[in-house]
ROSE-680363 format. One record per residue (C-alpha): residue number from 1; residue in three letters; x, y, z. Coordinates in Angstrom, 2 decimals. Example, Ala and Ser with C-alpha at 12.3 -4.5 7.8 and 13.67 -1.06 7.14 Angstrom:
2
    k    r     east    north       up
    1  Ala    12.30    -4.50     7.80
    2  Ser    13.67    -1.06     7.14
***
This chain:
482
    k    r     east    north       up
    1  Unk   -73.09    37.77   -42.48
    2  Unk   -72.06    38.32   -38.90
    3  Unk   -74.48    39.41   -36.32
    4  Unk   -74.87    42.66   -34.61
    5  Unk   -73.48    40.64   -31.50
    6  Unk   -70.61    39.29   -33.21
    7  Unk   -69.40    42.38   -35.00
    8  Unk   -69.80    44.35   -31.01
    9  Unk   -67.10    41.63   -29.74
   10  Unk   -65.12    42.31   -32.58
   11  Unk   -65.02    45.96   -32.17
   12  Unk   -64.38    45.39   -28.01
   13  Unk   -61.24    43.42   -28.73
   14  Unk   -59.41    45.27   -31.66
   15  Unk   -59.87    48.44   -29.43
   16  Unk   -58.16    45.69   -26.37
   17  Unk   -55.22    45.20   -28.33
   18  Unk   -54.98    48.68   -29.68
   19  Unk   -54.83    50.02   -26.36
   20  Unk   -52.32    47.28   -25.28
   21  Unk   -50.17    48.23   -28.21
   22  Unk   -50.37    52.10   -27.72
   23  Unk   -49.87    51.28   -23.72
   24  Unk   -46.46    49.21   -24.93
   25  Unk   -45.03    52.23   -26.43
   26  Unk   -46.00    55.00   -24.47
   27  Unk   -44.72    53.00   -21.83
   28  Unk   -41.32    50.61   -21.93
   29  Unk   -41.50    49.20   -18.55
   30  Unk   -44.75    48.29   -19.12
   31  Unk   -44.97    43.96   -19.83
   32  Unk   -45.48    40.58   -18.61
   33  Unk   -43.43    39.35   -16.67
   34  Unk   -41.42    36.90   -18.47
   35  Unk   -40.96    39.81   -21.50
   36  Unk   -39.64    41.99   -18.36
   37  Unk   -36.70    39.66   -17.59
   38  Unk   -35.65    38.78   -21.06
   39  Unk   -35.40    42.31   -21.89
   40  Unk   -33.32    43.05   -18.60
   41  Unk   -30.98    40.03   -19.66
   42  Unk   -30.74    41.31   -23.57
   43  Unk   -30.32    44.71   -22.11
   44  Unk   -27.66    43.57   -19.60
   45  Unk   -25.84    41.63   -22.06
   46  Unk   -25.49    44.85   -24.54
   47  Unk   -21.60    44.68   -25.20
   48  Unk   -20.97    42.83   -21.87
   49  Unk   -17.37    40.62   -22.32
   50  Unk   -16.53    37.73   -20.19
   51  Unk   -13.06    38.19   -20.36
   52  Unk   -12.80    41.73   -18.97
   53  Unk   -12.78    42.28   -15.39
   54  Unk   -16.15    44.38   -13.75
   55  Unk   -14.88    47.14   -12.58
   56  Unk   -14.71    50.70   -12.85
   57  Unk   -11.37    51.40   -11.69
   58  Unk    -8.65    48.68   -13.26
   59  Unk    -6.22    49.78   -10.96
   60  Unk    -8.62    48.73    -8.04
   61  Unk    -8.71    44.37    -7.47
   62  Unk   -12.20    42.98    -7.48
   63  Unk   -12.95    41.79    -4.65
   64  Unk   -14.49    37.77    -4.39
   65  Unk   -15.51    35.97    -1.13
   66  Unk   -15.51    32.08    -0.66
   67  Unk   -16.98    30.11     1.56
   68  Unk   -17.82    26.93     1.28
   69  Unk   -20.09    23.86     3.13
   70  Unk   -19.04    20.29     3.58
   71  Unk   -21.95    18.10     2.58
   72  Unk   -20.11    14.59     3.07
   73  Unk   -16.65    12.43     2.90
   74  Unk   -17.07    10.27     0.14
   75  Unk   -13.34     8.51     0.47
   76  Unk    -9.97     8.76     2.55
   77  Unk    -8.03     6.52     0.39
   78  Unk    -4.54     6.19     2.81
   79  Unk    -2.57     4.69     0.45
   80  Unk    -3.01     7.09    -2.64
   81  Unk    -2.92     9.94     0.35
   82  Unk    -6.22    11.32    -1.61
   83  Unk    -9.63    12.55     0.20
   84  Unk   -12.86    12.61    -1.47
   85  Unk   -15.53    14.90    -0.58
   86  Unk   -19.13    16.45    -1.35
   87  Unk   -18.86    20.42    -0.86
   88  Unk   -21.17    23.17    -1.91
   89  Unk   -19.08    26.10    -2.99
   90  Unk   -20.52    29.88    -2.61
   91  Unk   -19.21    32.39    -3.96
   92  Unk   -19.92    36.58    -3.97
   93  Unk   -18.56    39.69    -6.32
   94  Unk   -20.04    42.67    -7.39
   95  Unk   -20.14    43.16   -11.23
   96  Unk   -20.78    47.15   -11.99
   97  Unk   -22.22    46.05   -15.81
   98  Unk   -25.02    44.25   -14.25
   99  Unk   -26.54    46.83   -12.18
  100  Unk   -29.96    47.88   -13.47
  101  Unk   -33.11    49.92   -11.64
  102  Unk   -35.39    48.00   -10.51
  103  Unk   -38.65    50.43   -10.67
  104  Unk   -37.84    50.48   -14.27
  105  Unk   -38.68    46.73   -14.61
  106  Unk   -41.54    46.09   -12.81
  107  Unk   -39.75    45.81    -9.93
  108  Unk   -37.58    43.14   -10.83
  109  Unk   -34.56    42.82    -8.25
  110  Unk   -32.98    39.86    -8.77
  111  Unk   -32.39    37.54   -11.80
  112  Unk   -31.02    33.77   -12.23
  113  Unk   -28.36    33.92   -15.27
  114  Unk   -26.18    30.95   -16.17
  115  Unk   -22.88    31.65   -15.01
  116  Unk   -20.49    31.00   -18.63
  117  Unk   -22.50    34.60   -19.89
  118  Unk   -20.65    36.29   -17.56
  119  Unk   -17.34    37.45   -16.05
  120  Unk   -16.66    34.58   -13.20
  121  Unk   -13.25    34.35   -10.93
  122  Unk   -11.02    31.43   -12.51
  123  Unk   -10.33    29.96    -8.96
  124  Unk    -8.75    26.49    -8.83
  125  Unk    -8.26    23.79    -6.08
  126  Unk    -4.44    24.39    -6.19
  127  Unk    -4.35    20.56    -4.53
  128  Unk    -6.86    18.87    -7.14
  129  Unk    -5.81    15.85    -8.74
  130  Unk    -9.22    15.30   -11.15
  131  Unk    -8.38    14.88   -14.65
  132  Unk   -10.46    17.27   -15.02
  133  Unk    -9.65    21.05   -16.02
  134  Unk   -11.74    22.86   -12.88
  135  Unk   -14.00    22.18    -9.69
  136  Unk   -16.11    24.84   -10.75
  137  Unk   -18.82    24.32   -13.50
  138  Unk   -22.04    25.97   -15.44
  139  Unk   -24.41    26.47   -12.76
  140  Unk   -26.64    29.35   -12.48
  141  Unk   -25.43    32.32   -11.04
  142  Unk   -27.97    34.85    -8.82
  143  Unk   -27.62    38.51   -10.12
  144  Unk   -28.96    41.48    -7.91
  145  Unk   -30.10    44.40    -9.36
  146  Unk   -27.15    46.43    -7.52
  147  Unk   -24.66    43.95    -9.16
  148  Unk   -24.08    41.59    -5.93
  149  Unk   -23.26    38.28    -7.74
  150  Unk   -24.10    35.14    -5.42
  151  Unk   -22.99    31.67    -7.17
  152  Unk   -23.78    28.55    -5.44
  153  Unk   -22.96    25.82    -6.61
  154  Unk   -22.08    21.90    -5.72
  155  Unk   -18.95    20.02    -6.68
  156  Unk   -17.06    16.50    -5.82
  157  Unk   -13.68    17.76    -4.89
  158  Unk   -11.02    15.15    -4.95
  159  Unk    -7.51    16.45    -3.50
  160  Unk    -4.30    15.57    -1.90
  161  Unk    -3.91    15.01     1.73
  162  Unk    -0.78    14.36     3.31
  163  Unk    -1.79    11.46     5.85
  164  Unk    -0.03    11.01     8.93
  165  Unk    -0.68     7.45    10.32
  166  Unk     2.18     7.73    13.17
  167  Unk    -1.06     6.81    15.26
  168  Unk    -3.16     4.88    13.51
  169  Unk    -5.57     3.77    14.16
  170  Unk    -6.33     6.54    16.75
  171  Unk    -4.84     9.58    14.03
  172  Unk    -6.43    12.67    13.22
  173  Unk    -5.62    13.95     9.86
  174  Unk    -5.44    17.74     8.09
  175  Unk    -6.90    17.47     4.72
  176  Unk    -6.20    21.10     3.57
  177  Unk    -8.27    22.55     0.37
  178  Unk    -6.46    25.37    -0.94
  179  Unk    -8.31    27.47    -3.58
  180  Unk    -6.78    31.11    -5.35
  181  Unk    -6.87    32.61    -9.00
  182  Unk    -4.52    30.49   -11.74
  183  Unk    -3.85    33.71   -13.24
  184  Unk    -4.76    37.08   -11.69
  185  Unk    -2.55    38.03    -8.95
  186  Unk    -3.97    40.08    -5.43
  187  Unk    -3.22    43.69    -7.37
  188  Unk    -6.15    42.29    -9.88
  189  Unk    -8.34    39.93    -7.33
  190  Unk    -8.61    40.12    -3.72
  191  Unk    -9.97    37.29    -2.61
  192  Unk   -11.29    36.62     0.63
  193  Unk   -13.18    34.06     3.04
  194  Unk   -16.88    34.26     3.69
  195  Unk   -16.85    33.34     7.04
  196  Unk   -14.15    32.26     9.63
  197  Unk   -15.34    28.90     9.25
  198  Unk   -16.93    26.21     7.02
  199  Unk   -20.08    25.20     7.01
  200  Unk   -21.41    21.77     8.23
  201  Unk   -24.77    22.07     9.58
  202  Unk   -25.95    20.15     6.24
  203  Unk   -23.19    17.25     6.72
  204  Unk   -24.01    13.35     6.52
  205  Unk   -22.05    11.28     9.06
  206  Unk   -19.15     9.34     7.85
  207  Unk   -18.59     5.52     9.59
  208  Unk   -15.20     5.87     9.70
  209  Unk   -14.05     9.02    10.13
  210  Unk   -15.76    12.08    12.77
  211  Unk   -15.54    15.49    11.56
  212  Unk   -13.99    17.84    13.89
  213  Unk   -13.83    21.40    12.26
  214  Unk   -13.29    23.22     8.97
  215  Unk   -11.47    26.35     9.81
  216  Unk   -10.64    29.04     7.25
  217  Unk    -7.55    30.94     6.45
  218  Unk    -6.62    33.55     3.61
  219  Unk    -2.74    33.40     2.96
  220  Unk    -0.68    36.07     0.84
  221  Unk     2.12    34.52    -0.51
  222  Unk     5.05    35.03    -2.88
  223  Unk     5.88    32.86    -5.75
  224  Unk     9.30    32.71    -7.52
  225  Unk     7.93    33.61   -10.56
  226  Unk     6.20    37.25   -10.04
  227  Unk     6.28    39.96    -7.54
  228  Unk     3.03    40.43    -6.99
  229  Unk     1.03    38.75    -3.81
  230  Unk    -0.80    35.88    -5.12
  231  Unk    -3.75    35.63    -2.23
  232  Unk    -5.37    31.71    -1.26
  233  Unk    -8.03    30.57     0.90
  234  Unk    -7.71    27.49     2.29
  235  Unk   -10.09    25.54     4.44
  236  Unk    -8.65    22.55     6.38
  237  Unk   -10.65    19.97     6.92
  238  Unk   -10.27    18.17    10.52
  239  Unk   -11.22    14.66    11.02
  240  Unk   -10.23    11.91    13.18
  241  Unk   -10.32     8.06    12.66
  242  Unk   -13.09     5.90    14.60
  243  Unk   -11.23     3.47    16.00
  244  Unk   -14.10     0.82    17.12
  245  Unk   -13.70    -1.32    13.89
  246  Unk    -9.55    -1.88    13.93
  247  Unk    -9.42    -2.06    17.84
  248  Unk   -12.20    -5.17    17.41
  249  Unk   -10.96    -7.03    13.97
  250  Unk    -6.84    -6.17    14.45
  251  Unk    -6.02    -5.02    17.68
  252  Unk    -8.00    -7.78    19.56
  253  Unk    -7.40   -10.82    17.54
  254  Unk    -3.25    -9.97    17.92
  255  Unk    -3.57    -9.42    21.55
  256  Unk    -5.57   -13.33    20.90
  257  Unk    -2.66   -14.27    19.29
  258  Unk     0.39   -13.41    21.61
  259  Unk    -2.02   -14.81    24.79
  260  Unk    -1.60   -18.03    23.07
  261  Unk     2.09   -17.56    22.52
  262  Unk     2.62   -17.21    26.18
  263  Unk     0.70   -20.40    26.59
  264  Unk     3.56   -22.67    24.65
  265  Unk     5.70   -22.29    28.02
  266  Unk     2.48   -24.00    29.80
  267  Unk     2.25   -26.84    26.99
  268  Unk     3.54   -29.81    28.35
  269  Unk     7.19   -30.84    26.10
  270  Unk     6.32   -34.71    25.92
  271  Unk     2.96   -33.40    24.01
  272  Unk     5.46   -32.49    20.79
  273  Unk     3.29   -29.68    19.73
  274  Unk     5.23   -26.90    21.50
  275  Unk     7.46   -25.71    17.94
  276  Unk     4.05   -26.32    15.76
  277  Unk     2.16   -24.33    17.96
  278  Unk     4.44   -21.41    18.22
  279  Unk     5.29   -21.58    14.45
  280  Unk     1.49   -21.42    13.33
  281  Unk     0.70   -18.47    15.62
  282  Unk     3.90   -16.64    13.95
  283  Unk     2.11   -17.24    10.51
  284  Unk    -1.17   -16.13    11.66
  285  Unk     0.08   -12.67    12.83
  286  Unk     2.27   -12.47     9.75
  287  Unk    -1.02   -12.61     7.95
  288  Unk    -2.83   -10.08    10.09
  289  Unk     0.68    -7.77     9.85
  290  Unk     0.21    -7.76     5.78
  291  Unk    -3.44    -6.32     6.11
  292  Unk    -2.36    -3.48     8.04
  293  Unk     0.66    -2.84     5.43
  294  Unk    -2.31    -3.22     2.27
  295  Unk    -4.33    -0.37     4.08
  296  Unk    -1.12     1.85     4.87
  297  Unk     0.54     4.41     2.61
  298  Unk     4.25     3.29     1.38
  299  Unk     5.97     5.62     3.40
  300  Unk     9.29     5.35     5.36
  301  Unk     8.70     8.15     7.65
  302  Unk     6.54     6.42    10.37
  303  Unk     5.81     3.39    11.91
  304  Unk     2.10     3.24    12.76
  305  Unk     1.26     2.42    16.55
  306  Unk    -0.29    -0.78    15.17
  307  Unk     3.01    -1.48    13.12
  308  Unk     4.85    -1.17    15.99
  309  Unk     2.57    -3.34    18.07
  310  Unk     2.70    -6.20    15.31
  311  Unk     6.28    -5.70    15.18
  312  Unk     6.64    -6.37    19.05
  313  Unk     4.23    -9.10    18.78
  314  Unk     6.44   -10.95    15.64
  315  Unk     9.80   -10.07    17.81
  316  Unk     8.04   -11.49    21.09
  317  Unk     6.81   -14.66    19.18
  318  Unk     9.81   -15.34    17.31
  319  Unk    11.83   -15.11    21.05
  320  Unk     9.81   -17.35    22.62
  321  Unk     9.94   -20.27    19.25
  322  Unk    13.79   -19.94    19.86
  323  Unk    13.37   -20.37    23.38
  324  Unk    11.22   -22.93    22.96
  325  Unk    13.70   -25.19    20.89
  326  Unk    15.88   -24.77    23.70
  327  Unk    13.44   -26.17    26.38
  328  Unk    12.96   -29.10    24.14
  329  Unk    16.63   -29.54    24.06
  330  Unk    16.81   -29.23    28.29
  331  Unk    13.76   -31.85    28.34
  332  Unk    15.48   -34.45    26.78
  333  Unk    19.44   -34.05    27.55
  334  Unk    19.13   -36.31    30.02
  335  Unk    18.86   -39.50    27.35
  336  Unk    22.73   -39.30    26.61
  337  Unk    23.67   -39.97    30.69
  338  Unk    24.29   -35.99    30.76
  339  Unk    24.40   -34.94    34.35
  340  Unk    22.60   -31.61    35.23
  341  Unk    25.75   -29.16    35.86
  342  Unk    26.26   -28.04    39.06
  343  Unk    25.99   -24.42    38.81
  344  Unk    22.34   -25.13    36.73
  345  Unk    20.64   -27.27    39.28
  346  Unk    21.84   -24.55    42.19
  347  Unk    20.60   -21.68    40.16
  348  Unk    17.87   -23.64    38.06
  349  Unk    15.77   -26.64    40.43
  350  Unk    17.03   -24.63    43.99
  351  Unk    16.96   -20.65    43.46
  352  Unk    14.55   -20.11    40.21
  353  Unk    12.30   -23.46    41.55
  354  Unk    12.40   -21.49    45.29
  355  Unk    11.57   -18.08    43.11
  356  Unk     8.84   -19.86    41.34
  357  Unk     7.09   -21.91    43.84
  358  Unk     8.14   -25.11    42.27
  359  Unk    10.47   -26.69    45.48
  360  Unk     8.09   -29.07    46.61
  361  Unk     8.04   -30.17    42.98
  362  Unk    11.56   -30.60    42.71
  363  Unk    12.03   -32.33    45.69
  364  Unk     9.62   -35.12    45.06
  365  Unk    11.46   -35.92    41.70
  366  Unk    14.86   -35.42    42.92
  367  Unk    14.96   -38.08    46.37
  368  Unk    12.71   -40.30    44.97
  369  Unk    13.01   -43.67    47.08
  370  Unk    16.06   -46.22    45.48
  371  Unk    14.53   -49.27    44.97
  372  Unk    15.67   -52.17    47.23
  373  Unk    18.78   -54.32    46.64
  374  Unk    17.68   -57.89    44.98
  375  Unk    18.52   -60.32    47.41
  376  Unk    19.56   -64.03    46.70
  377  Unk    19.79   -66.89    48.92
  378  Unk    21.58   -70.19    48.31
  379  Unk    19.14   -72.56    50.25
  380  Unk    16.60   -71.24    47.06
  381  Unk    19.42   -73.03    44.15
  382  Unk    19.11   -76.63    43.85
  383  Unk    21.96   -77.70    46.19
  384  Unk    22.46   -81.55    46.50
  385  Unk    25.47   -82.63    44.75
  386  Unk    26.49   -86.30    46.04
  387  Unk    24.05   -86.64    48.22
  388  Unk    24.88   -83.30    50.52
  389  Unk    24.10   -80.45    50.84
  390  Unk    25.83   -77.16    50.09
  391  Unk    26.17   -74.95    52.55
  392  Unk    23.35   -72.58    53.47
  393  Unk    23.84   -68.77    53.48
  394  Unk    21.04   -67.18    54.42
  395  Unk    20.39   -63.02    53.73
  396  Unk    23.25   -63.00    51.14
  397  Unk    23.46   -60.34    48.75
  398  Unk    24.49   -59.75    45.49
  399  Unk    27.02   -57.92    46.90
  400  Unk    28.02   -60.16    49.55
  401  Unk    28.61   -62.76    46.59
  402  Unk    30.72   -60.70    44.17
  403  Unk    32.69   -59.43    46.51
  404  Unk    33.36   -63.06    48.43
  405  Unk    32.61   -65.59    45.59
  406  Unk    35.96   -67.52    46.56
  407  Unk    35.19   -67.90    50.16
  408  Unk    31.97   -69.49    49.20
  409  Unk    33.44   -71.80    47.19
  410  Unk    36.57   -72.54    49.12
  411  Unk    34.13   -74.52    51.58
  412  Unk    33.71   -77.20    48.78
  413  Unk    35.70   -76.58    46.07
  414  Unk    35.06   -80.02    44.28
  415  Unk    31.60   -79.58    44.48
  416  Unk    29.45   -78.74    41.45
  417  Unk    27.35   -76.42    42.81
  418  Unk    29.49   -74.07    43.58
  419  Unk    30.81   -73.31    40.23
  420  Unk    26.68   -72.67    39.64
  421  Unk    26.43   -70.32    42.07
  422  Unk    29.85   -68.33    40.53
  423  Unk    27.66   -68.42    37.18
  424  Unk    24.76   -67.01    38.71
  425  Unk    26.80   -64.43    40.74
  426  Unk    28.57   -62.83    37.66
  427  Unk    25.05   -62.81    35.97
  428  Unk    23.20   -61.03    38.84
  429  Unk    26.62   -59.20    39.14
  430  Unk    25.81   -57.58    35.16
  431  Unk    22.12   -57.12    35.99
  432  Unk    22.97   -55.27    39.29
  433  Unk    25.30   -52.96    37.17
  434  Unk    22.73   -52.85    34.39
  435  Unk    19.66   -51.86    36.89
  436  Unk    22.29   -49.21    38.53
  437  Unk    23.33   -48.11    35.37
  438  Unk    19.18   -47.72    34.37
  439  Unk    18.63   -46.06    37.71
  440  Unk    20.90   -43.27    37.08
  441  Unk    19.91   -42.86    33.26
  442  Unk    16.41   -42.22    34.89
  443  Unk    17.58   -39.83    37.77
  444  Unk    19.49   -38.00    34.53
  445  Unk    16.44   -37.98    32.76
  446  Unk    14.37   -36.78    35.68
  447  Unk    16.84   -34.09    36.38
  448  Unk    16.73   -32.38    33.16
  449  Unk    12.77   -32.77    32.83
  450  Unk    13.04   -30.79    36.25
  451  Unk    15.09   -28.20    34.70
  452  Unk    12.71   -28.01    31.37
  453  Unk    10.14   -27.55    33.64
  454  Unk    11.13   -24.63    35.63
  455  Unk    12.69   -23.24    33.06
  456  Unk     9.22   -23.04    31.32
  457  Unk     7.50   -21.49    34.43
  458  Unk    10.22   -19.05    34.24
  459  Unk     9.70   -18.00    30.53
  460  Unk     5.89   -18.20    30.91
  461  Unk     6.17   -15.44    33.80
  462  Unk     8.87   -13.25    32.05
  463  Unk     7.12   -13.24    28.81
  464  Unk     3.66   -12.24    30.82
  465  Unk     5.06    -9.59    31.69
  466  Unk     7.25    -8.81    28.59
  467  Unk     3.66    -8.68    26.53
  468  Unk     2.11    -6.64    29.04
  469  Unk     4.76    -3.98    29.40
  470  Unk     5.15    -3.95    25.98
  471  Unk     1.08    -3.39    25.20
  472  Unk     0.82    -1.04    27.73
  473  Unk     4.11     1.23    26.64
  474  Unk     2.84     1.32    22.98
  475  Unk    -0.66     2.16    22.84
  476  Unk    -0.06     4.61    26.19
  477  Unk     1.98     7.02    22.78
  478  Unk    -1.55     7.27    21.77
  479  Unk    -2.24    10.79    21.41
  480  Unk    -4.81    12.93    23.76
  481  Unk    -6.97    15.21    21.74
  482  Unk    -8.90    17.94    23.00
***
């Protein structure tokens, strides 16, 4: 049996929950809170469509506001022409079914509701390229109690973007992101922007690429297809291209590369490495040309400002290996007895040597000292024949005998010795022509080198200044932004 204690609790509570049921029905509004909001949602979704516009007038468009924040650029691929990027899209209607009074539910103004149970604006990303159906997805949707709909919501938007790398790698680039309704027209849906810009206070800083701005414009436009104005917002997102990373491992290393081209005039010919030298730095900006091709889109429309540098650069070095082959050639002419024309030592070793501050050189190649005629006296032969002596001729040249060998040897023309000294006159008479013969081969030889040699200084100079100019004109079309 229960106690008298026991059967008072009992009596206290079943009069508790008596009075909490009476209290229930004499009063509706009266609950916890949790019973409070599920009854405004079952109440609010009493015959409530998703397919049928909110509002009270169909004649009238709704009217929807986007705006939207850029949270970060995931990707700019160039050659697919595609940006990536992290948004947070926010959108605001008014929905006339899902007003309610407030004092009626405990005061309840505002309610989270997932956003597929009611009517939402099918806008698209009319520049998507997801596979994909839409951008926008299930989340939660905020619902005031005078029907103010506020849907935030984030997304990874992936859309065109029609790259212009006529200055890379100091471009700026549009990306527009152009949203509207896929099938109500601006008679049914007005839609509008949020604000006159987007918003990037929350955005995480890209390595390659600064963000500029995110302006906003709504467009009205006319389709082929239907009369009615068909409205768009479309935010373009601004960025431009930190170039710190191309100027340092492409720009640099070429501008390495041609500075060693214009070094092959200054390599010496009789080293044999002027051709290899010029032909290896060709290959190694070839190279460096087909990485900046791999990162560009395949487009014939422009020539990047790089392309066009590399392009000069290829053009310069493949000059100056043509030139170079034809230095070589100057060098050694002078091996087949070739004399230097006329007109090519006045303009070559007197005005372009004057020009270049090469005379002194020339002139201490050119009147070098001739060596000395060889000299031959008769009192050095062995010259006793019958017990006499021939006669003694001293300070005779080789000269003096070939061109008076008989009067020598009319003096004693039985003598033995004399027909000697006719043998060793027509010998030192072939090695005189030989050594003459070897002196002018040389003075050939040294001519030409001469003419290699300026010829050189002159290229090294022109092509100097060729590079320079030709640096300094291409990367001066840079553009200046504000």
């Amino acid at each position: 049996m229960l106690s008298t204690t026991g059967l008072r609790k009992m009596k206290i509570w079943t009069i508790f929950l008596v009075f909490i049921g009476l209290t229930t029905k004499a009063f509706p509004g009266f609950c916890f809170p949790a019973d409070i909001e599920r009854q405004l949602v079952q109440s609010l979704m009493v015959n409530y469509d998703v397919d049928v516009r909110p509002v009270e007038n169909t004649s009238v468009p709704i009217v929807v506001k986007l705006g939207m924040a850029l949270n970060q650029i995931i990707d700019v691929d160039e050659v697919n022409q595609i940006i990536v990027s992290s948004v947070w899209f926010r959108l605001r209607w008014n929905d006339f079914k899902l007003r309610w009074n407030s004092s009626s539910y405990g005061g309840l103004s505002s309610i989270r509701i997932s956003s597929g149970r009611i009517w939402r604006p099918d806008l698209t990303l009319y520049t998507d390229v997801k596979e994909s159906a839409s951008t926008f997805t299930h989340y939660n949707a905020i619902v005031s109690a005078d029907g103010s709909i506020s849907w935030n919501f984030p997304a990874i938007v992936r859309s065109t973007c029609s790259l212009n790398v006529r200055y890379f790698p100091y471009d700026e680039q549009r990306c527009p992101l152009k949203f509207g309704s896929w099938t109500f027209d601006g008679l049914q849906l007005d839609l509008k922007n949020l604000s006159m810009s987007g918003d990037s206070s929350t955005y995480v800083t890209n390595g390659e690429w600064e963000l500029k701005d995110i302006p906003v414009v709504r467009n009205e436009l006319y389709y082929n297809c239907c009369p009615e104005p068909y409205p768009d917002v479309t935010f373009t997102i601004i960025i431009r291209r930190q170039s710190l990373f191309y100027l340092f491992n492409l720009v640099l290393p070429c501008a390495l590369i041609v500075a060693i081209t214009i070094l092959v005039f200054y390599l010496p010919p009789e080293s044999g490495e002027k051709v290899s030298l010029s032909v290896t730095v060709l290959l190694a900006l070839t190279v460096f040309l087909q990485i900046v091709a791999q990162t560009m889109p395949a487009q014939s429309e422009v020539v990047p400002l790089i392309g066009e540098y590399f392009g000069a650069a290829i053009a310069l070095l493949s000059v100056s290996t043509a030139l170079t082959v034809i230095v070589l050639n100057l060098h050694f002419r002078g091996s087949h007895n070739n004399e230097v024309p006329y007109w090519m030592r006045k303009v070559v070793l007197e005005y372009m040597a004057k020009l270049l501050f090469m005379t002194e050189t020339v002139k201490r190649n050119v009147s070098s000292p001739k060596k000395e005629e060889t000299r031959v006296y008769p009192s050095h032969i062995p010259h006793l024949a019958n017990g006499k002596k021939t006669p003694h001729y001293p300070n005779t040249s080789v000269r003096d005998l070939r061109k008076e060998p008989l009067a020598i040897l009319d003096l004693e023309p039985q003598n033995d010795t004399n027909s000697l000294l006719l043998s060793i006159s027509k010998t030192l008479d072939k090695f005189e022509v030989y050594l003459e013969e070897k002196e002018v081969q040389e003075q050939c030889e040294t001519d030409w080198q001469l003419v290699a040699r300026v010829v050189d200084r002159f290229l090294l100079v022109v092509f100097s200044l060729i590079t320079l100019i030709v640096s300094v004109t291409i990367f001066s079309n840079r553009p200046t932004y504000d």
